[in-house]
Structure formats: C-alpha cells, structure tokens
C-alpha positions as CSV (number, residue, x, y, z in Angstrom):
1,X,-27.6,24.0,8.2
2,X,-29.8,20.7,8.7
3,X,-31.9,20.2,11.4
4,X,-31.6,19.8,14.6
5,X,-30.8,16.0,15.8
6,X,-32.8,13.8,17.5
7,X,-32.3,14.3,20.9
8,X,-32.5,10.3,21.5
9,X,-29.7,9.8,18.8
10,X,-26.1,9.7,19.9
11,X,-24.6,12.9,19.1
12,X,-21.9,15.1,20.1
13,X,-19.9,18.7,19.5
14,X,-16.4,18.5,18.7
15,X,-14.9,22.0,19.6
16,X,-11.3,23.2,18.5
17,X,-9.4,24.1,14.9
18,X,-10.7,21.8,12.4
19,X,-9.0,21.3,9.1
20,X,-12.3,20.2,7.1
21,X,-10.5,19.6,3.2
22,X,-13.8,21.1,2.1
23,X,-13.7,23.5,0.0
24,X,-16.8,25.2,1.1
25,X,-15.5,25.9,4.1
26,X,-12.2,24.9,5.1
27,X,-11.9,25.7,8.4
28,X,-14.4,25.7,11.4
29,X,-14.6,25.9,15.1
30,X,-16.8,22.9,15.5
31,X,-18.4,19.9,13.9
32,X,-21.6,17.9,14.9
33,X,-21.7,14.5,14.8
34,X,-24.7,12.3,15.1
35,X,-24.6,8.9,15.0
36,X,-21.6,7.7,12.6
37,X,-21.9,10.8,10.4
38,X,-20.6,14.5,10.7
39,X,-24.6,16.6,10.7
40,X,-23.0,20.5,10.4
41,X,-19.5,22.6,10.7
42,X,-19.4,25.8,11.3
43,X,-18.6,28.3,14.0
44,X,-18.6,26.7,17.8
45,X,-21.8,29.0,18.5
46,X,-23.9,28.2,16.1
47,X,-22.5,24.6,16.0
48,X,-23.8,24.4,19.9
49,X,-27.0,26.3,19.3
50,X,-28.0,23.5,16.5
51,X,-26.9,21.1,18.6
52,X,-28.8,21.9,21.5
53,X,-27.6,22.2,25.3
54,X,-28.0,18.6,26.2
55,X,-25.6,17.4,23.3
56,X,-21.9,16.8,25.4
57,X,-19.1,18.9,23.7
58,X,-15.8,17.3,23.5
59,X,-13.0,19.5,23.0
60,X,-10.4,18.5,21.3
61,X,-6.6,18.2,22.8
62,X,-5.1,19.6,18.9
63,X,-6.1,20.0,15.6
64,X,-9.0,18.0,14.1
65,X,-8.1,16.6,10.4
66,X,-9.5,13.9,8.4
67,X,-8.7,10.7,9.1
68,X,-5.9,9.3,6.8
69,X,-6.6,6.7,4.5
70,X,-3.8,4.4,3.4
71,X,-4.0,3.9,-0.3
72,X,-2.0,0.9,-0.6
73,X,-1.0,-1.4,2.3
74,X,-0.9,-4.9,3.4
75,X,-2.9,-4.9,6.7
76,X,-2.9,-8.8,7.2
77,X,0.8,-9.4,6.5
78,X,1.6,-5.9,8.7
79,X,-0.4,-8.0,11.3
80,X,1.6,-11.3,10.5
81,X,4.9,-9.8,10.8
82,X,4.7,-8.4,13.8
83,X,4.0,-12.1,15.5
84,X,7.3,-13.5,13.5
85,X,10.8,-12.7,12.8
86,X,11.2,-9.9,10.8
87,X,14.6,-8.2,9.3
88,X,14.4,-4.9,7.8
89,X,17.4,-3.4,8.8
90,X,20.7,-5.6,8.7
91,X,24.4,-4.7,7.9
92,X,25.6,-8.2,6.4
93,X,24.9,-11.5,5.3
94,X,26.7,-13.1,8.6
95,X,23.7,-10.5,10.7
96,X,20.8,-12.1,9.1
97,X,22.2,-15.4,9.1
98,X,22.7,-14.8,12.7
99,X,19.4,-13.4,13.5
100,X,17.9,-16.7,11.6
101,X,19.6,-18.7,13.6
102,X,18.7,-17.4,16.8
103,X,15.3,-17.1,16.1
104,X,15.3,-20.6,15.2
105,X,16.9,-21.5,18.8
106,X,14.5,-19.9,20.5
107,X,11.5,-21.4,18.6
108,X,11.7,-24.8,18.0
109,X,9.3,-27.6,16.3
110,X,8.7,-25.8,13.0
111,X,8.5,-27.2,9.8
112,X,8.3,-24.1,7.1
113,X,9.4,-20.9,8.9
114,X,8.8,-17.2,6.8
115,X,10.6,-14.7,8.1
116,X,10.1,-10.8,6.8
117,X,13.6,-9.6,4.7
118,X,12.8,-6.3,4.0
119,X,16.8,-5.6,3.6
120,X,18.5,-5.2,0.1
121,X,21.9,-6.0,-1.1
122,X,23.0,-2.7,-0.8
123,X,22.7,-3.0,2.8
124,X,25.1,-5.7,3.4
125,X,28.3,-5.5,3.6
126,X,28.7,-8.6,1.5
127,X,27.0,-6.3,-1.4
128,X,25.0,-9.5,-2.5
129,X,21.8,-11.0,-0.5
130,X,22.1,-14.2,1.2
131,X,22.0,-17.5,-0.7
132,X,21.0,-20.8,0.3
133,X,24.5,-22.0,0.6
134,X,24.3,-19.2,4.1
135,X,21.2,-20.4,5.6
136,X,21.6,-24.2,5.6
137,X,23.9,-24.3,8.2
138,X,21.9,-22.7,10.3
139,X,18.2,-24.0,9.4
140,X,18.5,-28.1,9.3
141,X,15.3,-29.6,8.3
142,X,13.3,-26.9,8.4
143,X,11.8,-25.6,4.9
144,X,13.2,-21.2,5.2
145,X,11.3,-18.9,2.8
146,X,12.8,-15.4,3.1
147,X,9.6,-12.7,1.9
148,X,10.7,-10.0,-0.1
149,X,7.7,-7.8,-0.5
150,X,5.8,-10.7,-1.8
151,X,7.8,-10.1,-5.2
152,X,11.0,-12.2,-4.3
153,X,12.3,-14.9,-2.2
154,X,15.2,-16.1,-0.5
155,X,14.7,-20.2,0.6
156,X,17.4,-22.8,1.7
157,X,18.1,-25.7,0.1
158,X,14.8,-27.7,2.7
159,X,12.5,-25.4,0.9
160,X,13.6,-26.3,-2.6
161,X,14.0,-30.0,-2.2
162,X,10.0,-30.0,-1.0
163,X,9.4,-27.6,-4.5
164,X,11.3,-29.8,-6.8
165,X,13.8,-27.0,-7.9
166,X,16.6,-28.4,-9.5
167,X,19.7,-27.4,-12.7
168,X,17.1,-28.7,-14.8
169,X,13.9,-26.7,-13.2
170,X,12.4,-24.2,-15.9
171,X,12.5,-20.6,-15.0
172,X,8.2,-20.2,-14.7
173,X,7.0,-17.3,-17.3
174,X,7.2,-13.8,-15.4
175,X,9.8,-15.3,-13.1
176,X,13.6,-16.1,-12.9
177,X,15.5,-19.0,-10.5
178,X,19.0,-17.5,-10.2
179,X,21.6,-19.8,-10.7
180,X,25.6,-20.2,-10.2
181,X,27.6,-20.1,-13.0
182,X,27.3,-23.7,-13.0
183,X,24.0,-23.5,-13.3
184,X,22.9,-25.1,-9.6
185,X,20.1,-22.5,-8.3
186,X,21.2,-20.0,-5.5
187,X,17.9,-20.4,-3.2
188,X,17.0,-16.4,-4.7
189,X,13.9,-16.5,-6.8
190,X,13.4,-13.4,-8.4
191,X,9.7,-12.4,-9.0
192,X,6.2,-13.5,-8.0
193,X,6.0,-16.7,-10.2
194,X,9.3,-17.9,-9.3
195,X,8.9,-17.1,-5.8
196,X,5.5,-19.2,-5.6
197,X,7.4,-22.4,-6.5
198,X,7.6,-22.7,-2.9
199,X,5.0,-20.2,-1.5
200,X,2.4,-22.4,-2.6
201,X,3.4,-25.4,-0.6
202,X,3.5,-23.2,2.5
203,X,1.1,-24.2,4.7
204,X,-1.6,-20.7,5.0
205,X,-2.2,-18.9,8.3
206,X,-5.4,-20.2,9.7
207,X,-8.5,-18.1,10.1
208,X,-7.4,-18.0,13.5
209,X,-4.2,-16.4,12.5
210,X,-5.3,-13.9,10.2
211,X,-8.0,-12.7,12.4
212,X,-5.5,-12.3,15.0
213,X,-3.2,-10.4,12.6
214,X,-6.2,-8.1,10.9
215,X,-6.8,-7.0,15.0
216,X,-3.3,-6.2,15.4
217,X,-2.5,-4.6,12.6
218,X,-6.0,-2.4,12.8
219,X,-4.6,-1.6,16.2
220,X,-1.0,-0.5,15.0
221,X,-2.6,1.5,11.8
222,X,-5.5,3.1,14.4
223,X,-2.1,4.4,16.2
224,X,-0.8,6.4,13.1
225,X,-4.2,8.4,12.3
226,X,-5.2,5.5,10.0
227,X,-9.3,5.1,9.1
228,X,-9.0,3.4,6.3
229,X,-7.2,1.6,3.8
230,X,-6.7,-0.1,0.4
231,X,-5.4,-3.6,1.0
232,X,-4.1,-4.9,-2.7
233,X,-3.8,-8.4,-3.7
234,X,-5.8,-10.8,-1.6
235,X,-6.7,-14.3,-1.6
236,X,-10.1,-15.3,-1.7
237,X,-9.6,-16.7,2.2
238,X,-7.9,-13.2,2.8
239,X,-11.3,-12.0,1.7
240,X,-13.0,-14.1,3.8
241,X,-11.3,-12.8,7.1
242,X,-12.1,-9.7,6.5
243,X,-15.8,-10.6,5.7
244,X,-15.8,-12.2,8.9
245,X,-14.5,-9.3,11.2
246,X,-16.9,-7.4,9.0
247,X,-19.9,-9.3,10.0
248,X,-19.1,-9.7,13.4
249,X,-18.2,-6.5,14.2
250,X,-14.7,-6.3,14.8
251,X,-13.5,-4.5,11.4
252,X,-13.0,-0.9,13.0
253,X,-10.6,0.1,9.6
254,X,-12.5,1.1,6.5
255,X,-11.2,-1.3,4.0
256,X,-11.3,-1.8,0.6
257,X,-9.7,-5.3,-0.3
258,X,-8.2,-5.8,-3.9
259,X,-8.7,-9.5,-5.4
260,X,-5.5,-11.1,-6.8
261,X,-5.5,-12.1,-10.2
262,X,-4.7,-15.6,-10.9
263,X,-3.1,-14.9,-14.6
264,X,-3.1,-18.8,-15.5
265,X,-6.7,-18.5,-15.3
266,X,-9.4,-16.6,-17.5
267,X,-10.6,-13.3,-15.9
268,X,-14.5,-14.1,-16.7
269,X,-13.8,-17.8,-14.2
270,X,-11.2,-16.3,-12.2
271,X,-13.7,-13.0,-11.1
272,X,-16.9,-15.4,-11.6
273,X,-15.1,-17.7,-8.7
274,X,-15.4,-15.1,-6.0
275,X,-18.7,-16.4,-5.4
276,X,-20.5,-14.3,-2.4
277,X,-17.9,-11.4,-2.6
278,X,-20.1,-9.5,-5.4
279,X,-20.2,-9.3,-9.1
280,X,-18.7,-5.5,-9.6
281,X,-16.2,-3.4,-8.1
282,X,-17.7,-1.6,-5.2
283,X,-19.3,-4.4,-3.4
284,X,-19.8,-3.8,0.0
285,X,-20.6,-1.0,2.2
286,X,-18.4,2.0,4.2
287,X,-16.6,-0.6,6.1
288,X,-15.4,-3.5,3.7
289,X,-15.9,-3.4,-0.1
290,X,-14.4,-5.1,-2.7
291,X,-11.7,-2.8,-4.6
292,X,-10.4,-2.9,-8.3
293,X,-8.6,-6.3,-9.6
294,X,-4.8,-5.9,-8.9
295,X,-2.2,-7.0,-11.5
296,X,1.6,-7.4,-11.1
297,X,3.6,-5.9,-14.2
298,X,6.6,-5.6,-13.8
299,X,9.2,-6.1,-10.7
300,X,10.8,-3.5,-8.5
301,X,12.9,-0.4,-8.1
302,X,14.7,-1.7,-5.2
303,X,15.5,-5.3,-6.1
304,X,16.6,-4.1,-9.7
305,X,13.8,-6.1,-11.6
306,X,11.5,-3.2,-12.8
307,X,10.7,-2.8,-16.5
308,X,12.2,-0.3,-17.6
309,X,12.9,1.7,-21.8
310,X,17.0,1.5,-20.4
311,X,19.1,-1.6,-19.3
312,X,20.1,-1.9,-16.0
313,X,23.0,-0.6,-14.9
314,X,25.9,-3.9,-14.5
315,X,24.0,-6.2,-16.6
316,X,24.0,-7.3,-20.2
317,X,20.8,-5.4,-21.3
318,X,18.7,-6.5,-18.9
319,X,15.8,-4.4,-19.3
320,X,13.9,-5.8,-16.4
321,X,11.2,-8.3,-15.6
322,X,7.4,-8.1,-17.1
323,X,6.0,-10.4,-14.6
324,X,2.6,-10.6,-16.7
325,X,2.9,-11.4,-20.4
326,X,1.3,-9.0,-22.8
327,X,-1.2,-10.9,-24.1
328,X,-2.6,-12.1,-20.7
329,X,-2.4,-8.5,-19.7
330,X,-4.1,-7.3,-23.1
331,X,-6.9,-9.9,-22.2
332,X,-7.4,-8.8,-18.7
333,X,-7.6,-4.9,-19.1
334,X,-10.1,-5.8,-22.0
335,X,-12.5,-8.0,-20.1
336,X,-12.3,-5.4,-17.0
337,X,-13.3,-2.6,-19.2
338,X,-16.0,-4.3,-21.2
339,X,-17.8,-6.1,-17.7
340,X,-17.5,-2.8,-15.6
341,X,-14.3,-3.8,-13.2
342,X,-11.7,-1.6,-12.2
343,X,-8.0,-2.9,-12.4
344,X,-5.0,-1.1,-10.2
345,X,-1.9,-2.4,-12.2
346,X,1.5,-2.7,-10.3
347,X,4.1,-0.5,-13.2
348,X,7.5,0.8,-11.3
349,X,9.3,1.2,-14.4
350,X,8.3,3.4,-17.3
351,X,8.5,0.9,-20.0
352,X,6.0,-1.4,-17.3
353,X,3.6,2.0,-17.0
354,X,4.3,2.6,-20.7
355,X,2.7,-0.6,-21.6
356,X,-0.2,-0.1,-18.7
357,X,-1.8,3.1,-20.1
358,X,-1.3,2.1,-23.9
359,X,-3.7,-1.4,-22.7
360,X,-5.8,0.8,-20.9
361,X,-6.4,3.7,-23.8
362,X,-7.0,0.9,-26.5
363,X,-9.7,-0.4,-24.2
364,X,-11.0,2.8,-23.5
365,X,-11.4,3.1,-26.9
366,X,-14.4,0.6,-26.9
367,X,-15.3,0.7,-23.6
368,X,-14.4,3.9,-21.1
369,X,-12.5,3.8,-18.3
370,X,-12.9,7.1,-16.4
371,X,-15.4,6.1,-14.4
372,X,-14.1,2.8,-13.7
373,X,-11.2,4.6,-12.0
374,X,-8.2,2.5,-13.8
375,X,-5.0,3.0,-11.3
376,X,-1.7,2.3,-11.5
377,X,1.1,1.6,-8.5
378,X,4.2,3.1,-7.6
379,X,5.1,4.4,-11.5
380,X,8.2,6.1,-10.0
381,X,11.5,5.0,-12.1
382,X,11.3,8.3,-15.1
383,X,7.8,7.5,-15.9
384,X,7.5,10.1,-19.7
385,X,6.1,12.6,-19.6
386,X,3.6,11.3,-22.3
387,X,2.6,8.7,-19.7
388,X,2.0,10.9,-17.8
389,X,-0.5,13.3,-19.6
390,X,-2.1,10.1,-21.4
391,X,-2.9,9.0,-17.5
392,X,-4.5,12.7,-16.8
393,X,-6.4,12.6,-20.3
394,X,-8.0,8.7,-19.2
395,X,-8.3,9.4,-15.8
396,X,-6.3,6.7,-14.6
397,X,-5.5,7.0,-10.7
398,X,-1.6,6.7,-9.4
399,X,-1.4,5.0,-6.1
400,X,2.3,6.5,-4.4
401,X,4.3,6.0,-1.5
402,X,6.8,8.1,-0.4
403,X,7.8,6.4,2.2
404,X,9.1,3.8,-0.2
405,X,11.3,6.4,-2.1
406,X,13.0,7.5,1.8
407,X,13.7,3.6,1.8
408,X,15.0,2.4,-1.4
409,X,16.2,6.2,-3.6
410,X,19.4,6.3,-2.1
411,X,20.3,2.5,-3.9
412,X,18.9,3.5,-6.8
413,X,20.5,6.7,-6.9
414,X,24.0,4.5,-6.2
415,X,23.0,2.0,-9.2
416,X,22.0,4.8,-11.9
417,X,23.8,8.0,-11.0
418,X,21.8,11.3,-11.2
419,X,19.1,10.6,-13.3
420,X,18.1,9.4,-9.8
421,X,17.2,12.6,-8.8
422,X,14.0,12.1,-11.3
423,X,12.3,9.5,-9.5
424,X,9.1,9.5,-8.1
425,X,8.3,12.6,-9.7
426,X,5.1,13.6,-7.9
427,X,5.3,17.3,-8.9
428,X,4.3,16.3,-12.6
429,X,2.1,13.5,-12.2
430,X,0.2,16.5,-10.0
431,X,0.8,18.6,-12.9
432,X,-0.6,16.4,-15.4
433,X,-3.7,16.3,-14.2
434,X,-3.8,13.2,-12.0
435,X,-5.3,12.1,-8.9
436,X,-2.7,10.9,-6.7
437,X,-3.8,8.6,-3.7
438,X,-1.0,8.5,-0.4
439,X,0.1,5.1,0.5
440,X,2.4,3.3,2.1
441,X,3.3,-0.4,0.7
442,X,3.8,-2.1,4.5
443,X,4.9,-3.1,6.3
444,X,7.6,-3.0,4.7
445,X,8.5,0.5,4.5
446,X,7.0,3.3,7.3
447,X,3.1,3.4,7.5
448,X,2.7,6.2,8.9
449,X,1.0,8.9,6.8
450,X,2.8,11.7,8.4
451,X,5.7,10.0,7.8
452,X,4.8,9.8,4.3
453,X,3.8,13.3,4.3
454,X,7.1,14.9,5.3
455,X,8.9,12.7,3.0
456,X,6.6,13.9,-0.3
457,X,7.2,17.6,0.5
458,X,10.8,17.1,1.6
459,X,12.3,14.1,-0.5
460,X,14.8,13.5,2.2
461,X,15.9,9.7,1.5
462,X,17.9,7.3,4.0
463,X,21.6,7.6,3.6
464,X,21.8,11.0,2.0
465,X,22.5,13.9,3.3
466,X,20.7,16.3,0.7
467,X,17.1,15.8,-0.5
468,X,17.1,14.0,-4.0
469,X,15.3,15.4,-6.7
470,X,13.5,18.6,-4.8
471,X,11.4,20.2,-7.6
472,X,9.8,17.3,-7.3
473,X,8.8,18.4,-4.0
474,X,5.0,19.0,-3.2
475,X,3.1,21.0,-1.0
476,X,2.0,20.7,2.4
477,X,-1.4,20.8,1.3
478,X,-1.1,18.4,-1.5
479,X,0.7,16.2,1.0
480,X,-2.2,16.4,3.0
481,X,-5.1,16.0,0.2
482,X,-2.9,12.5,-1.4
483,X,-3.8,10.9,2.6
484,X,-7.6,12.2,2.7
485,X,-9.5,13.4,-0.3
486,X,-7.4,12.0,-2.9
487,X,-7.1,8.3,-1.5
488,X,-10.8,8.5,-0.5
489,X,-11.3,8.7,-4.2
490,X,-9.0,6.0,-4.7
491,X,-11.0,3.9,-2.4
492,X,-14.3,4.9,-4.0
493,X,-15.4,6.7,-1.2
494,X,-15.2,10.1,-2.6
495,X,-17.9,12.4,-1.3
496,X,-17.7,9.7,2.0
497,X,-14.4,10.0,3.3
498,X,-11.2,12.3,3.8
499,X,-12.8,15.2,4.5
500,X,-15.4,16.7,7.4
501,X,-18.4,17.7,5.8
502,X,-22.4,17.4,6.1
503,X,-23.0,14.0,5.1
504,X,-19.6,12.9,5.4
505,X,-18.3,9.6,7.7
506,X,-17.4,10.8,11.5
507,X,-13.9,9.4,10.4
508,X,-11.2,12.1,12.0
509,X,-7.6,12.4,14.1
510,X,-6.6,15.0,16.4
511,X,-2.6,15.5,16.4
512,X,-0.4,17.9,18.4
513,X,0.4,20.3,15.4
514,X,-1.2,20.9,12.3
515,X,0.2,19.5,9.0
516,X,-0.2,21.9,6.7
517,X,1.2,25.0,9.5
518,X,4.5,23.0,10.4
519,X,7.3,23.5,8.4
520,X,8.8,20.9,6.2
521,X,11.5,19.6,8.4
522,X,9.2,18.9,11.6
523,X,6.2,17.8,9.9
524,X,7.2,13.9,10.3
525,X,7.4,14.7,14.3
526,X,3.9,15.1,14.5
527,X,2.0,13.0,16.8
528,X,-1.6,11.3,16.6
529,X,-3.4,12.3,20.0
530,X,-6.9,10.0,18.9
531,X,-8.4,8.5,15.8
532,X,-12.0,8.4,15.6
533,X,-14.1,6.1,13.2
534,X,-17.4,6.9,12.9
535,X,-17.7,8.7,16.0
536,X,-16.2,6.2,18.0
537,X,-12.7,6.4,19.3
538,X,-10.6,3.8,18.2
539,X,-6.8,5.1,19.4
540,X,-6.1,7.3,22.2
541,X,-2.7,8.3,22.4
C-alpha cells in the first residue's frame, strides 16, 4: 500500500461493497481517495488505518462500481434536443404532422426550425415517413429540417426552395434526393451529403447555445452513472465549446471529442486546420482530449441504407449506400496510419465493415495500426466471421450499442426474416478477440448504460415478445467490462479510467443493486444513487 496522505490534502474513505474491475483484487471494503485520484483498496481496516482517524469516511448507500463511460454518444445534440421538439415515438404520419404543427403554434417567429425524428417508417401507420407534400400545410414560410440521426432528413418544400433542390438537382456523391415517380423530390434526403444540402444553410447554435446544451446534457448523463464519454463527429466550433467549458471549469464529464472529416478536403489540410486543438490523437488531458478522426461509411440498419454483400429486401438490388467513396476512404486510412492518427469508421453493414478492415490491414501493412487503436461503429448487420477475426488479429476496436439493437432489431427482423436473429452478434466479436467499447448513439436511442447493459445480456428488442438472436447473449460481467474497462480503452484512458485502482481517476457510481448479482431480467431496473467524478459528486439521486 502507498503512503499515507497528506493530512492537508483533501482525502476521504469510501466504505461499502466495491466492485473495483481490477483484476488484482476485485472486490474490497473500502477505497481511499485523495485529491482526484483513488490512493489504496483494500479491507475497510486497513483502508482506515492508512488513512488515518482524521480522514471523514463516507459510507456508501449501495454498491460502488466504476463510473460508466459512454463510448459513443452525442452530448451537445442530447443537450439540444432536450430544449426543442423532439419525436421519437409516433404512430402515423397525420401524429407528427400534428405534433409539428402544434409546436409551431405555440412558438412563433422562427425562420429554420429542426425538430428531432427519431421515428421510422415502420412505426407509422402510413408505413412510409412523411414527405414534404405533409408538412407544408402545416409549416408556411418557415424553412422545416426533420434530423434523422444526423444521417437523413426530412425538409418541406421552404427548406428546399432556400437549397436550390429541384427535378434537375444532382443526387451529391454518397447521397440520394428521393424523388416521385415523376421525378419531383419528396423533401426525404437519404444520407449525410444529401441531407447537408440544407443543413449547411442552417443557421448553427450559438456558443451560447451549445454551452447551454453541453451543461444540460452533462447534467442528464451525470444522472445515468455517466463519467465519461466519446462524443463522435464534431465541428471545429463543437470543439471549441467544449474547450471552453474545459478551461473555465464547467466540463464535469470526461470527454473525448472526435473531429469530423470533411471528405471534399485532403486529410493533411483538413487535420492541419484544427489549429490549437493538437497535432495527434490524444491531445488533451483526463478531462477533454481530442479522440480518433471519425468517418461515415456506409448508412444505417434502421433507415435501410447500410452497405451490405445482399440486396435489400423490396428493392431492385439495392445493396445500400457507401457514403464515402473508396478512394477518398483509401486515402484517409493511409494518411491516418502513416502521421500517427487514429480513425473510428462508421460500417453497419458487413460489406461497409468488409471494406473498413481490408483499408485498414493494407495500411497496416506499411504502417501499424494496433497501437493507434483503429475502431469501427456499430458493425451489427452479419458482419463475417473473417471480419471479424481480421479485426481481433489488427486490433481494431468495435464501438456497440445495444440500446440501438432494443430500438431498431424488431424492423429489421420484419424486413429480412430470421437471418435477423444474427445481428449484433456481440458473443463472437467477443470471441474473436476484440475489445468491445459500450455505447449508446443518443439521444437518439436510451443512454443509459444500464439500460444498455440489460439489453446486451438479454437481447430483448421493442415489439417482440421473445429475445432475438440469444446465443448472442453476453455476460453480466462482459456487460459490465464494454461500460468501464473496455470503453476506457476506447477513450484512451486505459490504465485511468473504468476501474478503482491505485493510481486510477476517483471517477465511480453507487446504485441500489449490483450489476453483475442481478439477474438478467431486473438488471435494466437498477438505479444510480450518486456519480462521483474525481472525488467530487456530480449527481445525487
């Protein structure tokens, strides 16, 4: 044991059953912390006899874990969306178009409006999403962009006029403007580069804004055993916010914030013009660093636009969308590899995580990879098995989020039948050999890591009765390790973070019942009593 601790430095004894995810010793009475960093664990005795008699002992209401880390989620938008109109569940068209409508009544004087639509087709009755032929009536001279995950968009026919999208408007590489038969465009814009057509004329939060939204949604995540978190695809004045709260003192969740790549522009300018944000992945310190460059593949599972080796069901061999062209993608995973960046590539589909890991092993064939920590996102429509063991044999990452698969499985499982039951399969990519980092991908789907938790090791989905796919199922343990040592090393802060050990980040939750001693079916009941970041409570339940 070290020490004893400077009996003018802030420290304190945290007594009760403490879930450590060391290995050296996984359980222990008590836990000294000193300043921002855990000093000892071990028995409550010796604990308190290291400590000294003057150090305050704070016992703790439940079990002591460490705190969750959220591998993949969008804290500024999660922050945005709960300060405007947000639709994830609906059961028609006519419900959304009246929700719009009303929202719109009751706040006047805009001029572009975004409203969350985290809904799919399946979930109206109508069977088709809304079109901008529905939301005109209802949205007269005001510019309507409909989010969908950031992927697609829904707008009215205000929001096109100000883009310019016309019959005779190009669909943009990686991106598709769907069209009636007669060729007029719907107002659905199916992928990133269609969809930013008219995101880019949309007037940005404010500084104001997004600070307001990064303290709200640190508040909200604080509440579900959150430390820290991987925030993927950011703007440079995204960054900045976060800089900001970091300097004055207001960033409380341990973030590491991914740079979106611009692919119309060379990685060596694009990289070189985020000027004071660093010069290699891993800028920063415990609080705010700058993560791995993230790149959009492919599309999604849920809005039928992933790449996948199979056509999609109901179309005529539509294989999916490849959002980034392969030889912009070749070019970025080469100049990543050879200047010492990491990369976290967005592949749902397995041709789109197919053509990820055969980039990333011919790079690794000059240049190495494994320490660079090369990830991939979501990878959960029948990824191979080959993908799978060439991911284990470069060390490439997999971010996951189960919560996504209790959303979205049960319309995939209605579209394809029981191959279905395959997806997500996070019993193999475990067996391979891969690290597998918890996440969540909100707001739009739960953020809770318990949540997420239960769902992994239960694969219950929404809408079905039975679990789909169970031996894909995982244990409560591994459940437990994806939220805390396995998204830690995600976050490259292995060693730091997600687990309560000498050395180690005070970073820690206490909940009314223990994860890994709950049974299956009760573990997503669990509550969060308090979250603790470095020492300092941050939620108290």
């Amino acid at each position: 044991m070290p020490s004893s601790p400077d009996p003018a430095g802030p420290a304190t004894v945290v007594a009760g059953r403490i879930r450590t995810m060391d290995p050296a010793r996984p359980l222990a009475e008590a836990m000294l912390v000193v300043g921002d960093r855990i000093a000892a664990t071990g028995d409550l005795a010796d604990v308190r006899a290291l400590a000294g008699a003057h150090v305050p002992v704070h016992r703790a209401a439940g079990p002591v874990l460490p705190g969750f880390i959220d591998s993949h989620v969008h804290v500024l938008t999660a922050g945005l969306e709960r300060r405007r109109l947000t639709i994830s569940e609906a059961g028609s068209v006519a419900e959304v178009v009246d929700r719009i409508r009303d929202w719109l009544a009751a706040n006047p004087g805009h001029d572009w409006v975004v409203v969350g639509a985290h809904f799919h087709e399946e979930d109206l009755a109508e069977g088709r999403l809304p079109t901008a032929a529905d939301l005109d009536p209802v949205s007269p001279g005001v510019a309507l962009y409909l989010d969908r995950r950031t992927h697609d968009a829904i707008v009215n026919s205000e929001a096109m006029r100000r883009a310019g999208i016309g019959r005779a408007t190009p669909d943009p590489p990686g991106g598709r403007i769907e069209r009636t038969p007669d060729g007029e465009p719907t107002g659905v814009l199916v992928e990133r580069p269609a969809a930013d057509l008219v995101f880019s004329l949309i007037p940005p939060p404010s500084a104001a804004e997004l600070a307001a939204a990064l303290d709200e949604a640190q508040r909200h995540l604080h509440s579900l055993g959150v430390t820290g978190a991987s925030e993927p695809g950011l703007f440079p004045h995204e960054m900045a916010v976060y800089q900001d709260a970091w300097r004055t003192g207001r960033l409380t969740l341990r973030t590491m914030g991914m740079p979106l790549a611009d692919t119309d522009v060379p990685p060596g300018r694009f990289l070189r013009g985020l000027g004071g944000l660093g010069v290699r992945t891993g800028f920063g310190d415990e609080l705010f660093k700058l993560g791995p460059l993230k790149v959009y593949l492919d599309g999604t599972g849920g809005f039928g636009t992933a790449l996948l080796s199979r056509p999609w069901p109901g179309t005529d061999g539509y294989h999916g969308n490849q959002t980034c062209g392969s030889e912009t993608f070749e070019e970025l995973v080469r100049f990543c590899a050879r200047e010492g960046w990491s990369m976290a590539v967005h592949a749902v589909g397995d041709e789109a995580v197919r053509v990820a890991l055969a980039a990333f092993e011919r790079a690794d064939a000059e240049w190495p990879i494994r320490d660079l920590r090369f990830s991939i996102m979501h990878c959960y429509l029948w990824p191979s098995a080959e993908s799978m063991a060439l991911a284990g044999r470069l060390g490439v990452l997999l971010s996951t989020q189960p919560s996504m698969q209790w959303r979205v499985a049960s319309g995939i499982a209605a579209r394809f039948g029981e191959p279905a039951a395959g997806t997500a399969p996070l019993r193999d990519w475990l067996d391979a050999g891969v690290t597998v980092a918890g996440g969540s991908d909100g707001p739009d789907f739960p953020m809770s890591p318990l949540f997420g938790m239960w769902q992994a090791r239960t694969r219950r989905v929404r809408g079905l009765d039975a679990p789909l796919g169970p031996e894909q199922a995982i244990t409560a343990e591994e459940a437990l390790r994806m939220y805390t040592v396995d998204a830690a090393r995600y976050c490259f802060a292995d060693g730091e973070r997600g687990w309560l050990a000498p050395g180690a980040l005070a970073d820690w939750v206490e909940l009314d019942a223990d994860p890994v001693e709950t049974e299956d079916e009760r573990a997503g009941d669990i509550q969060v009593l308090r979250t603790v970041v470095g020492g300092q409570t941050v939620y108290a339940g």
